[in-house]
C-alpha angles and dihedrals in degrees: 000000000000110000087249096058083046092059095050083042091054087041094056096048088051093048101053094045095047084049080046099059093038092056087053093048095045087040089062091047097047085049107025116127128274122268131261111245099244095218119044096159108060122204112266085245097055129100114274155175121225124202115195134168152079130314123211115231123264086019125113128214123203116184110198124184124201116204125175130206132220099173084059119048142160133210132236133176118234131206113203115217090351093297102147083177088070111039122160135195121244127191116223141182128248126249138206141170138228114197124186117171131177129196130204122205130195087341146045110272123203101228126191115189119175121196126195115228085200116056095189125202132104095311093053086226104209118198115242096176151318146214131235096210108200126199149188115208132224095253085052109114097234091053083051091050099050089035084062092042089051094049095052092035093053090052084062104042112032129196116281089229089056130074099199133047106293108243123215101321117206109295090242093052100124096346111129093162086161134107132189132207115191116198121200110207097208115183112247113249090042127130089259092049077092095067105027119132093207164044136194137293096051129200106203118189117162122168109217123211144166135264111194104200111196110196095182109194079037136128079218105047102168121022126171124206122185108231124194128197088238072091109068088179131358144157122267099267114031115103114170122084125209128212125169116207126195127231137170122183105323118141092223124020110195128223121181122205127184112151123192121213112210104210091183093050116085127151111210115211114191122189122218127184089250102026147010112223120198119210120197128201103262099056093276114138131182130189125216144189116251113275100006103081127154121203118196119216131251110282086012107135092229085059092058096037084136091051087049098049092048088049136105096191125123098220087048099055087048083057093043085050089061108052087061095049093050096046091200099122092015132031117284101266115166104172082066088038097065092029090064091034078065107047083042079049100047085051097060100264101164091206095038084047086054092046099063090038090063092044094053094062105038085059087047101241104147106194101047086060098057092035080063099041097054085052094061095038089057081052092059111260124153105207097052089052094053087045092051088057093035084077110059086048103055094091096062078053086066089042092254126118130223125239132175122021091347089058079050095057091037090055087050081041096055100047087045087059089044087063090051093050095048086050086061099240109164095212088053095046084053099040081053091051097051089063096044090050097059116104094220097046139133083219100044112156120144092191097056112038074061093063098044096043086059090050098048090043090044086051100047118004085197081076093058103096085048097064096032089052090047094042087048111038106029090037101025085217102141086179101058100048103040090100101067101036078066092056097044095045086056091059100044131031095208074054095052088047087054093052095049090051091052098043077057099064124115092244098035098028110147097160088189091058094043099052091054094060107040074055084060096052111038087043090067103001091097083047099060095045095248125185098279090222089058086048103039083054106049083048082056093052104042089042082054093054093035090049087056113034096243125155072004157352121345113255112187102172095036084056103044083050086057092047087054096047099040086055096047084054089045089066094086099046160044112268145151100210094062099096100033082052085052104040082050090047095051092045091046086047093063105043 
């Protein structure tokens, strides 16, 4: 071998031991375990969950807590599509797990569990989510009782893969009598906060059950799933729940969980070559494609369809109702469907009662809509009643007055709302300064559609842009009703972009006021998902203020960074402000 062909030869060893030792290297990396939270007993101070509640005996309860880390992160190499010409490195955050678990024995047993959404430590762990991971054990008398049908069921239909009669398999064969409930903390304010289910604190009290599932010609023959009425309806064979809960900067936020275990309550699933067929307890029984199976939770109408059917009871035939309507456990069948919303209805179902009240109006007939209304509002509701007096008085709406037969009604209308004033219900004492407020009414008084606009609002703040709209716009007095601009723009943040735009205006400007609140808006407005021609404008606003030092210092960059942001928003609408943010930006840009 020539001394050249030594040296390649040399090179080549070298190389490939040198790729060998980074691959290992880069092969423990890629694999290696998932890091300890560094810090598992929060300050007293620290934000925290906390898990209270009752444990059922002979149950277990593990709390687990995933946090991920971006100060620390690892890399991977990726091969898209499976082109390992092509790889590429992504950076990813670390991960690591808290677990805490708790176990009762003959008795019920109080728990308190408290879980950091900080981990603290040199990696600055933040929680994403965690699971509540509920379990039956093995003493626990429905384990016992589907330990012994398995054991008898197993004797009659034996495994496909056995010749003889299977004997007492292992007693986790097929038992998955565990549950578990992932919750997701999202910060108030956040893109999701829109479709959240939730706030804290939370009351969680699921009643858990057990769905025995027989699959006879088989290799898994029994098989038993706990099931909890958090599903109202699920497939077959998912088992974890999911619920997202809001906070915002509370210290604790609170969760309670006291879950109920029915021991008399079990669903049976078989499964059949052409079908899988679900029995409930009651007698009800639904057939299914294979594959494609739906299992209604415990206290779920579809779950009962037998008891609904038997029953006289108003509540139950509304349920029954909708079930047709729906068409979701029974074929879609209006015509049954109204004709069991009425007789729900005919029986003093509040819901069934506002069903075909609804109905009613959306098809325009007049008088079954009042005839319904009438109903509910002899049952007590309120609204019903407000919407009973609503009617005599919408001509005044349109600056008209009533004479005849309808002054008549509008007098009855007006003492019936007195009742409801006098009874202290926000929505009446509103509604009654709404008509003292207008300028052409018959109940025209300034002073006091003041006073009750402050006691409906300080009733219910919900009422606020109610009273500052009608103080604004039907009396055009901005003084009056700043207050309660202020109240209703601190609830909501379209409210808080009307108020600025106002506070804009020639006769009301107050350029200080303005900008606090467009920096309101366009702080969490993008956030929240808000109308982007309610946000491009409001980043055109507060860029404007901010470009010329008005209501405060001048901002130059801030402001280029809003007219950018206000044109790129401009793109999907119809505005005026699109060219004068342009020609700013490009002016800004070049100085």
């Amino acid at each position: 071998m020539s001394s050249i062909s030594k040296l390649v030869w040399l090179s080549l060893c070298l190389s490939a031991l040198l790729s060998v030792s980074v691959w290992v290297g880069f092969g423990n990396k890629l694999w290696q375990r998932e890091l300890p939270v560094d810090q598992t007993t929060p300050h007293k101070t620290a934000q925290r969950f906390e898990f209270t509640g009752t444990l059922p005996a002979h149950t277990q309860l593990e709390l687990v807590g995933y946090y991920t880390s971006s100060v620390c992160t690892r890399k991977e190499i990726r091969f898209p599509s499976g082109d390992i010409a092509n790889p590429y490195r992504a950076t990813l955050n670390k991960s690591s797990v808290l677990r805490q678990s708790l176990d009762t024995t003959d008795n019920a047993k109080p728990f308190s569990l408290t879980l950091a959404l900080q981990g603290g430590g040199d990696c600055d762990w933040q929680l994403e989510d965690l699971v509540l991971d509920f379990t039956l054990l093995s003493s626990h008398p429905i384990w016992q009782k589907v330990k012994s049908l398995k054991d008898d069921y197993l004797h009659t239909s034996p495994l496909l893969t056995s010749g003889e009669p299977a004997t007492k398999a292992s007693p986790h064969d097929g038992f998955y009598l565990s549950q578990e409930l992932t919750i997701e903390p999202v910060l108030a304010g956040s893109e999701e906060d829109t479709n959240l289910v939730a706030a804290l604190p939370l009351a969680l009290n699921p009643v858990y059950y057990p769905v025995v599932i027989y699959s006879p010609r088989t290799d898994s023959p029994f098989e038993v799933k706990l099931k909890s009425n958090l599903q109202s309806t699920s497939r077959l064979w998912s088992s974890t729940v999911t619920q997202m809960v809001r906070f915002d900067k509370e210290a604790v936020l609170q969760v309670q969980f006291n879950p109920e275990i029915l021991s008399d309550y079990q669903v049976n699933v078989w499964r059949q070559p052409e079908h899988i067929s679900v029995h409930y307890p009651d007698g009800t029984e639904y057939r299914y494609p294979r594959g494609d199976v739906h299992l209604y939770a415990y206290g779920k109408p579809e779950s009962m369809l037998n008891t609904l059917r038997a029953s006289t009871k108003a509540e139950d035939k509304r349920l029954l109702a909708h079930i047709y309507w729906t068409g979701h456990a029974l074929a879609k069948d209006e015509e049954k469907a109204r004709k069991f919303y009425q007789e729900a209805a005919e029986g003093d179902d509040l819901v069934a009662i506002q069903w075909m009240q609804s109905q009613a109006a959306y098809a325009g007939e007049v008088e079954q809509s009042r005839y319904w209304l009438q109903r509910a509002a002899r049952l007590g509701y309120v609204e019903a009643k407000l919407e009973l007096i609503r009617q005599p008085f919408e001509v005044i709406l349109r600056g008209k007055l009533n004479t005849a037969e309808a002054k008549s009604a509008e007098v009855k209308a007006w003492e019936q709302l007195n009742v409801l004033v006098n009874q202290g219900v926000p929505e009446a004492i509103s509604m009654m300064a709404l008509y003292q407020v207008l300028p052409w009414s018959p109940y025209h008084d300034a002073t006091a559609a003041l006073t009750h606009y402050r006691m409906s609002v300080q009733a219910d703040p919900a009422l606020a842009h109610s009273a500052a709209s009608d103080y604004y716009y039907w009396l055009e007095d901005f003084a009056q009703s700043q207050e309660f601009w202020q109240i209703a723009a601190e609830r909501d943040l379209y409210v808080a972009a009307e108020y600025a735009d106002i506070l804009l205006k020639p006769d009301t400007r107050d350029a200080h006021n303005a900008r606090i609140w467009l920096e309101k808006v366009v702080s969490q407005g993008d956030k929240q998902g808000m109308q982007r021609d309610v946000l491009g404008r409001a980043y055109f606003q507060l860029a404007s203020l901010l470009d010329a030092g008005e209501g405060g210092s001048v901002e130059p960059e801030r402001a280029l960074a809003f007219y950018q942001h206000s044109i790129e928003l401009a793109k999907s609408f119809t505005n005026d402000y699109e060219a004068k943010a342009k020609a700013r930006a490009q002016a800004l840009e070049k100085l």
